[in-house]
Each structure stands twice: as structure tokens, then as C-alpha cells.
MARBA-3410 file (N, C-alpha, C, O; in Angstrom, 1 decimal):
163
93.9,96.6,43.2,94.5,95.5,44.0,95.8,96.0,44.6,96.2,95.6,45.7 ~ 96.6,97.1,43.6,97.8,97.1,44.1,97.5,98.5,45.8,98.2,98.6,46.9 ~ 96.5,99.1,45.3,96.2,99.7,46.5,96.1,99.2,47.8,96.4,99.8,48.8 ~ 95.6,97.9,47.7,95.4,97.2,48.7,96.1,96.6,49.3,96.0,96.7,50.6 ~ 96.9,96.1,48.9,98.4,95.7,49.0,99.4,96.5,49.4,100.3,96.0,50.1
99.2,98.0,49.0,99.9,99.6,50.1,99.4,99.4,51.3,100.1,99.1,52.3 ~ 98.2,99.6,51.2,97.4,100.0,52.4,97.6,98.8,53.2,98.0,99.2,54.3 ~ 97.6,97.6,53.2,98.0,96.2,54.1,99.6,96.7,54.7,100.0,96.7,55.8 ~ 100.2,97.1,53.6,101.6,97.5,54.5,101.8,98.3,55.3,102.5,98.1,56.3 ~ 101.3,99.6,54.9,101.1,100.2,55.7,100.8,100.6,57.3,101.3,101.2,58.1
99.7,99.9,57.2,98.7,99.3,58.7,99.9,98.6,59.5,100.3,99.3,60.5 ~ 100.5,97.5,59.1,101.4,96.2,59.3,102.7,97.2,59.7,103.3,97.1,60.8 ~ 103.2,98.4,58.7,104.6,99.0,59.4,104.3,99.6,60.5,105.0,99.5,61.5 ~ 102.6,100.6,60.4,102.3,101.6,61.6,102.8,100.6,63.2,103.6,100.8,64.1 ~ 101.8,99.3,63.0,102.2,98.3,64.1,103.1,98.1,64.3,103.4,98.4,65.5
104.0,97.7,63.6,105.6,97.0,64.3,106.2,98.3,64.5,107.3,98.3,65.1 ~ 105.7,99.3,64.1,106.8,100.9,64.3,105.8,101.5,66.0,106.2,102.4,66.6 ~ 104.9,101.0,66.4,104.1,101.3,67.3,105.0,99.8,68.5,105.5,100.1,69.6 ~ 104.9,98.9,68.1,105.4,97.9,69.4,106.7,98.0,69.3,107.2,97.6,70.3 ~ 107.8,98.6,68.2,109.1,99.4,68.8,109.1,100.6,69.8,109.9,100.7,70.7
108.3,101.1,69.6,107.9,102.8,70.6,107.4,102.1,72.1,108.0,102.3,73.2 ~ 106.5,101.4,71.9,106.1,101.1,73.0,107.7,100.1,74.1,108.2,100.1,75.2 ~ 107.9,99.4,73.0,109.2,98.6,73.4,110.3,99.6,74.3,110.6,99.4,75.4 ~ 110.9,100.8,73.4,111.4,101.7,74.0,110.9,102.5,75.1,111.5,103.0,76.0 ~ 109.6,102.7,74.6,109.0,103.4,76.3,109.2,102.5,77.8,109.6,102.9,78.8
108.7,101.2,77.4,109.2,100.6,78.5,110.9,100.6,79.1,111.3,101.2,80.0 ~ 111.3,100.2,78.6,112.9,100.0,78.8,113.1,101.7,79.3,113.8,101.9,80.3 ~ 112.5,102.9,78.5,113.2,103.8,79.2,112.7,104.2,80.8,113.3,104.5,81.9 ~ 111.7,104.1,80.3,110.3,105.0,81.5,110.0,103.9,82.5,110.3,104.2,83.7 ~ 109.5,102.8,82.4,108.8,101.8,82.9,110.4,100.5,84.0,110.4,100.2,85.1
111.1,100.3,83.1,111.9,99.3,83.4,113.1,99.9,84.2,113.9,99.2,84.8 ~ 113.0,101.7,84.0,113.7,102.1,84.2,114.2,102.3,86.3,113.5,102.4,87.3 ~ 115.6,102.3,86.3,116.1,102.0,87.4,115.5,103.1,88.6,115.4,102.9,89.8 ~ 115.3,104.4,87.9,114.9,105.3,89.1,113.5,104.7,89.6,113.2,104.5,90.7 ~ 112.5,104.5,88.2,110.9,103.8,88.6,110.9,102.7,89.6,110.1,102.5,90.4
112.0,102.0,89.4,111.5,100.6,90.3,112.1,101.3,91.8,111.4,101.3,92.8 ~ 113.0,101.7,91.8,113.8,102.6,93.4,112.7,103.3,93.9,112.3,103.2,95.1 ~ 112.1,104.0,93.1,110.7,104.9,93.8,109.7,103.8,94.1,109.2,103.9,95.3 ~ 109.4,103.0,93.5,107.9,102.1,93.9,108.1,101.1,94.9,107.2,100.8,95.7 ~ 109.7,100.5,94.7,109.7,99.5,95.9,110.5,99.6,96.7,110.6,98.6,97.4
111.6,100.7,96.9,112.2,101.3,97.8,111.8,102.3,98.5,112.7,102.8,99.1 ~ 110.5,102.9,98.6,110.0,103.6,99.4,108.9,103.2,100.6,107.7,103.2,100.5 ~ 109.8,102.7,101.9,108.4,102.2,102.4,108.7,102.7,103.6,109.8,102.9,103.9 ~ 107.4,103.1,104.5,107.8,103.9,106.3,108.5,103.4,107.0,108.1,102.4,107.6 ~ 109.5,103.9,107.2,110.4,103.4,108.2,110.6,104.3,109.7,111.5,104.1,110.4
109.4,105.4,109.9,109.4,105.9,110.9,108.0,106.1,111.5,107.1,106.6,110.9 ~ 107.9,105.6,113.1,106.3,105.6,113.3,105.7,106.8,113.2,104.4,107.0,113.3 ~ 106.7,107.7,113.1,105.6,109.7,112.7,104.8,109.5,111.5,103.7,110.1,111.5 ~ 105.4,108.7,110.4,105.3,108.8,108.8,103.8,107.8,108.9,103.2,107.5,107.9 ~ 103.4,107.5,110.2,102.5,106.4,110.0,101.1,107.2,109.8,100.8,108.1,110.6
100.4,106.9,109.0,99.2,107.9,109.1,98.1,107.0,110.2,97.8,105.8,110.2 ~ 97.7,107.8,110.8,96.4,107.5,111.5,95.3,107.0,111.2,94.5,106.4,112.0 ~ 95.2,107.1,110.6,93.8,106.7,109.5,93.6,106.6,108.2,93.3,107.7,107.7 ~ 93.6,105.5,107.3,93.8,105.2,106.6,92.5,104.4,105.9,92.7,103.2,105.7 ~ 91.1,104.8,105.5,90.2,104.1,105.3,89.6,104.5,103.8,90.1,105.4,103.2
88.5,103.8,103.2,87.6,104.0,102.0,87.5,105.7,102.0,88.1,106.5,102.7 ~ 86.6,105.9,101.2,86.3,107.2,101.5,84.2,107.3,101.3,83.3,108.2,101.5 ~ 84.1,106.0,100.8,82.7,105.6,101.2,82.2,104.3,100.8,82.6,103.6,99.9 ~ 81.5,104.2,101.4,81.3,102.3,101.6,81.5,101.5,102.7,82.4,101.9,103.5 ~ 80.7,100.0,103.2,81.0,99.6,103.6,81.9,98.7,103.4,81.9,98.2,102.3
83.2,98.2,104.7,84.0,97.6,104.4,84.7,97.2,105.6,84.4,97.7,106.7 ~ 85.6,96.4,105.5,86.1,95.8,106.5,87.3,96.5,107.3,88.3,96.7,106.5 ~ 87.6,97.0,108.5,88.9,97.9,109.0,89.5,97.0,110.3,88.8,96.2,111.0 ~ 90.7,97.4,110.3,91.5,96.6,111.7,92.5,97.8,112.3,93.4,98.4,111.7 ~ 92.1,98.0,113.6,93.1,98.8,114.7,94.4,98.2,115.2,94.7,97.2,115.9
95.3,99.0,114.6,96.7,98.1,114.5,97.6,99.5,115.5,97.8,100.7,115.4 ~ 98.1,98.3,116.8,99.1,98.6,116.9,100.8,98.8,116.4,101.6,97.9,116.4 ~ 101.0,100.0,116.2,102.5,100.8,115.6,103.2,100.4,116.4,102.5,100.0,117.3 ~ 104.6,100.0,116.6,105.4,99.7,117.8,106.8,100.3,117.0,106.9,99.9,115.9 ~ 107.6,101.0,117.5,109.2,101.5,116.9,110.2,100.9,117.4,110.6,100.9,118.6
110.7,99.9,116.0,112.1,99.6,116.7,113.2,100.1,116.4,114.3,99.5,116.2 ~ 113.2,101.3,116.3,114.8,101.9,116.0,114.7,102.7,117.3,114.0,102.6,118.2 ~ 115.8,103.6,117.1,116.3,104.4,118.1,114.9,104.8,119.3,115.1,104.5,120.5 ~ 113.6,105.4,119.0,113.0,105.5,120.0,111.9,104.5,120.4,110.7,104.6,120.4 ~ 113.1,102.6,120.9,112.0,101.7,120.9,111.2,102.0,122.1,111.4,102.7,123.1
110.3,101.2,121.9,108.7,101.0,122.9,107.8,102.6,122.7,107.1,103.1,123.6 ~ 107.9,103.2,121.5,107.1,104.2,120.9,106.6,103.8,120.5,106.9,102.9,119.8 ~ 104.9,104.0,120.8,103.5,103.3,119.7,102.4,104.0,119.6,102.2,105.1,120.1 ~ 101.8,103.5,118.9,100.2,104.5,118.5,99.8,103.4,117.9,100.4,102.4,117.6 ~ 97.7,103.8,117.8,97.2,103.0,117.4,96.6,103.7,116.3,96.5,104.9,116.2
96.1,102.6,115.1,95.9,103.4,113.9,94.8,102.2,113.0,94.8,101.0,113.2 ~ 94.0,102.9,112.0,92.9,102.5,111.7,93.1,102.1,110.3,93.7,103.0,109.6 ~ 92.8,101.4,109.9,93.3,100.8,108.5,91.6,100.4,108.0,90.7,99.9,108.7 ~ 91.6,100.8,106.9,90.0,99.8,106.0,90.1,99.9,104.9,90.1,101.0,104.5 ~ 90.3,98.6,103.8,90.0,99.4,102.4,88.8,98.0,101.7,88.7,96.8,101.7
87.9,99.2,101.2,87.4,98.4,100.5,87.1,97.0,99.6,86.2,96.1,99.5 ~ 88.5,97.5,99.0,88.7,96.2,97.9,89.2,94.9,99.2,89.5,93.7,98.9 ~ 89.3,95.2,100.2,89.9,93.3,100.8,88.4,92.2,101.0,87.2,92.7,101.1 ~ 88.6,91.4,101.0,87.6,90.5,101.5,88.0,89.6,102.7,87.4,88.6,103.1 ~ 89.2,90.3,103.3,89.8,89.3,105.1,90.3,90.5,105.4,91.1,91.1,104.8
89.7,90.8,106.4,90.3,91.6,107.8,92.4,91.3,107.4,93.1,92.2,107.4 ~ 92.7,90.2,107.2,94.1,89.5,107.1,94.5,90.5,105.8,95.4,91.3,106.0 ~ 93.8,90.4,104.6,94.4,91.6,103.5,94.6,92.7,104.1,95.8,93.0,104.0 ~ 93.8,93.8,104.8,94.1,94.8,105.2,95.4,95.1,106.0,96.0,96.1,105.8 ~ 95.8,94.2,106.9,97.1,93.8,107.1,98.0,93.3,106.5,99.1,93.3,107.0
98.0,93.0,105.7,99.1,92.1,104.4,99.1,93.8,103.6,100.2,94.0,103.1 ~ 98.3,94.8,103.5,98.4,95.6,102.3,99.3,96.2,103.0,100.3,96.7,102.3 ~ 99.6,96.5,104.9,100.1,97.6,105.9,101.6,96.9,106.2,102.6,97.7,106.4 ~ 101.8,95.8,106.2,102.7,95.3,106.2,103.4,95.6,104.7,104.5,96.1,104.8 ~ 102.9,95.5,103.8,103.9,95.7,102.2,103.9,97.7,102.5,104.8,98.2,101.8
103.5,98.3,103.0,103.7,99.7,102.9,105.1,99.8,104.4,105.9,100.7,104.3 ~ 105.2,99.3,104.9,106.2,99.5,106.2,107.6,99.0,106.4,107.4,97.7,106.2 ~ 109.1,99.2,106.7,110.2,98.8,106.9,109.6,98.2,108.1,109.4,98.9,109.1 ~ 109.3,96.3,108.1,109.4,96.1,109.2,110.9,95.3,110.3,110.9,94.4,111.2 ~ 111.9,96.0,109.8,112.9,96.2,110.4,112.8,97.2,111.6,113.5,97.1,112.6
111.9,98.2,111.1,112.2,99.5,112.2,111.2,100.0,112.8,111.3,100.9,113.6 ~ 109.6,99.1,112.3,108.8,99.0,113.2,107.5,97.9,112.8,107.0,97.5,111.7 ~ 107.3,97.6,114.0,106.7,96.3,113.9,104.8,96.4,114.4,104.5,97.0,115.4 ~ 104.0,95.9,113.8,102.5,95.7,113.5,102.1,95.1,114.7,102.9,94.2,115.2 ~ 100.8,95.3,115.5,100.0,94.2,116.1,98.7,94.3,115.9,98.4,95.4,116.4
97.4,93.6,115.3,96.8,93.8,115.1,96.1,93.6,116.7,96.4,92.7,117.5 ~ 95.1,94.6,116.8,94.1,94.2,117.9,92.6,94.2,117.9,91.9,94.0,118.8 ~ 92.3,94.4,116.5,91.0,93.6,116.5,90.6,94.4,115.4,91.1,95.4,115.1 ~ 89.2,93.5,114.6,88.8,94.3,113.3,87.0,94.4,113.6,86.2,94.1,114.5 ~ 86.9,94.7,112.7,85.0,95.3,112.6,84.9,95.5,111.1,85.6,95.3,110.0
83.9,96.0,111.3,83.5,97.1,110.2,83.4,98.3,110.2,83.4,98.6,111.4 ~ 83.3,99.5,109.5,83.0,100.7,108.9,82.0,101.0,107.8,82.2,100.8,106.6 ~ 80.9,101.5,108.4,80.3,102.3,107.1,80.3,104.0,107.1,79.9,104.8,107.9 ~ 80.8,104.2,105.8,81.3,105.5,105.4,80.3,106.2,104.2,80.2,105.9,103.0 ~ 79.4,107.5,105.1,78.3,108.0,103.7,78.7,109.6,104.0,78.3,110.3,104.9
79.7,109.9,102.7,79.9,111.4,102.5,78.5,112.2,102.3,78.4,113.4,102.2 ~ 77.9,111.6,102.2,76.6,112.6,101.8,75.8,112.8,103.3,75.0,113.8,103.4 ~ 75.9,112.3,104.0,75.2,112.4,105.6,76.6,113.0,106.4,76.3,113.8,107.3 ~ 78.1,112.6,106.2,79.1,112.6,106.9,78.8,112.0,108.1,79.0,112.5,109.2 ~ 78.3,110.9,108.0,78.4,110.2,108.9,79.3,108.6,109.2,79.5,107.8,108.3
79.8,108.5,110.5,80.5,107.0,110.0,79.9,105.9,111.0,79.0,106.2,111.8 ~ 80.2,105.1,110.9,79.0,104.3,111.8,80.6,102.9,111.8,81.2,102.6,110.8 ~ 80.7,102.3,113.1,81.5,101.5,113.6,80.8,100.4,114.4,80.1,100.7,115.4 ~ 81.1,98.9,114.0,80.1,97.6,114.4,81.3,96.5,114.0,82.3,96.7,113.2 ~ 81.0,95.4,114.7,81.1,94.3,114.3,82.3,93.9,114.8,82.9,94.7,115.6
82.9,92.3,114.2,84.6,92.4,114.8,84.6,91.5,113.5,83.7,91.3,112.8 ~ 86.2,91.1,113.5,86.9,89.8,113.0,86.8,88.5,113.1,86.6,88.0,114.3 ~ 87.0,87.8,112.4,86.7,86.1,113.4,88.0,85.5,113.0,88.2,84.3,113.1 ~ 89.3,86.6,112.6,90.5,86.2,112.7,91.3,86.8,113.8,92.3,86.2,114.1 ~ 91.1,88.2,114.5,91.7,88.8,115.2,90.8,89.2,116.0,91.1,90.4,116.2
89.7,89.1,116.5,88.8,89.3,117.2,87.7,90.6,116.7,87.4,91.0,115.6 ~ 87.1,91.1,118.1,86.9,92.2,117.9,87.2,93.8,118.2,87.1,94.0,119.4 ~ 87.4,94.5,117.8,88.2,95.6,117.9,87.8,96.3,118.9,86.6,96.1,119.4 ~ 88.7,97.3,119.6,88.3,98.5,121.0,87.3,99.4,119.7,88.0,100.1,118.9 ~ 86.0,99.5,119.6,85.5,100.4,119.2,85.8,102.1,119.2,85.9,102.9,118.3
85.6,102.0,121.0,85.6,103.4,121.5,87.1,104.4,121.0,87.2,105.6,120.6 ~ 87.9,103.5,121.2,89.5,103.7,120.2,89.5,104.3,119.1,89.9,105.4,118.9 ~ 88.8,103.4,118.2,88.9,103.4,117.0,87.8,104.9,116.4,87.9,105.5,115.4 ~ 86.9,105.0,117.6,86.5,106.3,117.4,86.9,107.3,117.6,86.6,108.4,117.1 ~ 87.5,107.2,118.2,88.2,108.5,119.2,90.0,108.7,117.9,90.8,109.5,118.4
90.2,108.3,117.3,91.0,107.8,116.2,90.6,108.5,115.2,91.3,109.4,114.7 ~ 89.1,108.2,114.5,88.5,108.4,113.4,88.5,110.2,113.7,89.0,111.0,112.9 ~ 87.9,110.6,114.7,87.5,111.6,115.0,88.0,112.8,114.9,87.4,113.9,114.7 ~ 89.7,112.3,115.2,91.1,113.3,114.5,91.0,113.7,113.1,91.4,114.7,112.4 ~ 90.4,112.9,112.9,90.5,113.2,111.0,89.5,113.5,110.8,89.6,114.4,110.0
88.3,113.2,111.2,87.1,113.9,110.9,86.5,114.4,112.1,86.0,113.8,113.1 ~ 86.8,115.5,111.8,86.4,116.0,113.5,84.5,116.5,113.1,83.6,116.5,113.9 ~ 84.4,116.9,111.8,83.2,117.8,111.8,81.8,116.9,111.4,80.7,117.3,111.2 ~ 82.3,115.2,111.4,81.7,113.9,111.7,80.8,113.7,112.3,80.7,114.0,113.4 ~ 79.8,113.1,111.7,78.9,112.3,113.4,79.6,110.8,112.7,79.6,110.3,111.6
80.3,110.2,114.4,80.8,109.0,114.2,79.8,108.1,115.6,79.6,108.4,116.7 ~ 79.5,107.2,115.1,78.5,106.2,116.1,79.5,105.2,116.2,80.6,105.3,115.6 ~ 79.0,104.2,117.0,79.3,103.1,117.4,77.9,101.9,117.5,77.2,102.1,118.5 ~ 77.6,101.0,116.8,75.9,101.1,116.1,76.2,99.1,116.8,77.3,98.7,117.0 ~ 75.5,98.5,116.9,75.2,96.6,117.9,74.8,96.2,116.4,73.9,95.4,116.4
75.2,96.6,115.3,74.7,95.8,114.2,75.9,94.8,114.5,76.8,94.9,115.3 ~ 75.6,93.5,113.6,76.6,92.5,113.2,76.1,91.8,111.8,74.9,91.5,111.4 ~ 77.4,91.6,111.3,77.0,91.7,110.0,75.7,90.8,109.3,75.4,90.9,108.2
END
């Protein structure tokens, strides 16, 4: 009995000496002032920093061709650029995720239309269809001619499916 009664304590100290450790890991590592400066003080504040292409890496999914526009020193600078991620379910998320990555003090978003993307690493092929029924439908031929920088060794279509 009295073993039992060690061993109950024991278990019980390992725990509370385990959610002190973890308590201090947080506060040091996690809560800590450089971690939060890095995660939510880092966001693009220059339209060079903007990547071009920005999509799944296979799957079908929803993407939107977003006009870059620069408001600092070199304004009326723009590019167009291709956003898709799988996990959204609105054309509108994919923009809400591009907006949380960007200083939009120093450059500002326009969406010009969304579609779809299907992406199969195993054929390398990409296939571009469809639009938005919030921002229309996208310049395809763009959005290919876009894709194509980044994957140049691609077969990229332009395919009359709808979803």
C-alpha cells in the first residue's frame, strides 16, 4: 500500500515539475519579445519582395490574380501575381491571407479576378479554368504567362471546364 502511495506521488510531482518547465518554456521561447517581433512584425513592405506566384503545390483549388500597386517612393509601380491555397473555401480568403502578409501602407492590392487551378506533380502539368462569383473572372492568358516563370518546364493549359 505504502508503495502505492510513492508511486501516486511521484507521477503527481513528475506533472506539476513538467507544467513548471513547460510554463517556463513558454514565457522564455514562446512569449518571448524577439518571437512575437519576428511573426508579426515582419510583413512586405516592398513590391520586389512580392513573390509571383504563390500557389498549392498539388491539388485542386481556388487562385486570384492580384494586382501589386507601390505606394512608397516608386508610386504607380505594379505587377501582377497569382495567389492559390488550398485550405481557403472563398476566392475572398486567398486575399484576406495576402493582405495579412503585406505593409498595406506601402503597397496596396487589387484583385482582378479568380478561377481555379489544378496542379499534378506527377504529369507536371497545370490546367487553369473557371472564375469567381466575387471578383469575377480572371485574365487567364496572364495568369499563364505568370505561372510559366516559375514553371517554365510545365505543360500549363487553359482548359472551358467550370466547376
Amino acid at each position: 500500500m505504502a508503495s502505492v502511495t510513492v508511486e501516486r506521488y511521484r507521477k503527481r510531482r513528475n506533472s506539476r515539475e513538467f507544467l513548471q518547465f513547460a510554463k517556463r518554456f513558454q514565457e522564455k521561447y514562446i512569449l518571448h519579445q524577439f518571437w512575437i517581433d519576428l511573426s508579426m512584425g515582419k510583413k512586405i513592405g516592398d513590391i520586389i519582395d512580392v513573390p509571383d506566384v504563390d500557389i498549392a503545390e498539388a491539388g485542386c483549388f481556388k487562385y486570384i490574380l492580384v494586382e501589386v500597386r507601390d505606394r512608397a517612393t516608386t508610386y504607380g509601380q505594379t505587377k501582377l501575381v497569382v495567389r492559390g491555397d488550398a485550405s481557403c473555401a472563398y476566392h475572398a480568403d486567398v486575399l484576406d491571407i495576402m493582405e495579412g502578409q503585406i505593409d498595406e501602407k506601402k503597397i496596396a492590392l487589387d484583385c482582378k479576378g479568380g478561377g481555379r487551378i489544378r496542379v499534378d506533380p506527377q504529369t507536371r502539368t497545370i490546367s487553369v479554368y473557371g472564375y469567381s462569383q466575387g471578383f469575377g473572372r480572371a485574365d487567364h492568358e496572364k495568369t499563364v504567362e505568370i505561372l510559366q516563370k516559375k514553371y517554365p518546364q510545365w505543360a500549363i493549359e487553359i482548359t472551358a471546364e467550370e466547376y
